[in-house]
N, C-alpha and C positions, 0 to 999 in steps of 0.2 A: 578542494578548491571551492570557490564561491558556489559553482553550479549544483553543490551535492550538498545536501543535509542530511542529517542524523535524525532518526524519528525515537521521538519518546515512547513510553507505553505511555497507554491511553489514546494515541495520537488517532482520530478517527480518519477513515479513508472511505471510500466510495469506486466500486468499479463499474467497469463499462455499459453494465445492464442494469446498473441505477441501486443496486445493493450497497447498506451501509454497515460497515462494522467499525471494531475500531483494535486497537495491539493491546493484546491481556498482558499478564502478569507474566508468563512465559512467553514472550517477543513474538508470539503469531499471532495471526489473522485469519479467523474463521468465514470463510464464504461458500455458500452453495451453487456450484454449476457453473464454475471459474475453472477455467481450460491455459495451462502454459501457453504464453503467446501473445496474453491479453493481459492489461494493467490496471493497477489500483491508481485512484488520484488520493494521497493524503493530503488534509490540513491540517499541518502543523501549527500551531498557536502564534499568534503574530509573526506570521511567515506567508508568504507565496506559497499556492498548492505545489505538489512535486508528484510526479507519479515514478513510480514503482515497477517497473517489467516482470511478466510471473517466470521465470526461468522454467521453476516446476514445483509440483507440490510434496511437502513433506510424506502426508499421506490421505492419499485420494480417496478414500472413503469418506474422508471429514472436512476432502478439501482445507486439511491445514497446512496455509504459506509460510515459510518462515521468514517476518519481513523486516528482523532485527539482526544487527550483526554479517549477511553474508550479500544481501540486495541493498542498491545505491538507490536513495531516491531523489532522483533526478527534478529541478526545478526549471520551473514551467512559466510560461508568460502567463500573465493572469487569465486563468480560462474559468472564470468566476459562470460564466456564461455556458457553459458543459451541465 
């Protein structure tokens, strides 16, 4: 529906402790000291940010999310301001 969007690779995100990355080549998202529970905000390219919920991570050593394919990312009122 309108409220969900599809992220591309590349699409950069930003999560709750001010960390940025962005979806590689293989549909994850590498962050350090990101805890299931807590969300990524993505910007989508001329789109409204949408954030992201971490369910859980692929594998917590490397902290890699899988943020392609299995997580909705949900859009957001413009929180340009975050």
């Amino acid at each position: 529906d309108e409220n969900h969007l599809v992220l591309s690779l590349g699409t950069f995100g930003r999560s709750e402790t001010g960390l940025v990355s962005q979806i590689g080549w293989d549909g994850f998202t590498y962050f350090e000291g990101i805890d299931p529970g807590s969300y990524i905000l993505f910007y989508p390219q001329g789109q409204s940010p949408c954030k992201v919920s971490i369910e859980g991570l692929y594998e917590r050593e490397s902290q890699k999310i899988q943020t392609l394919n299995s997580q909705v990312c949900l859009k957001t009122e413009d929180e340009a301001a975050l």
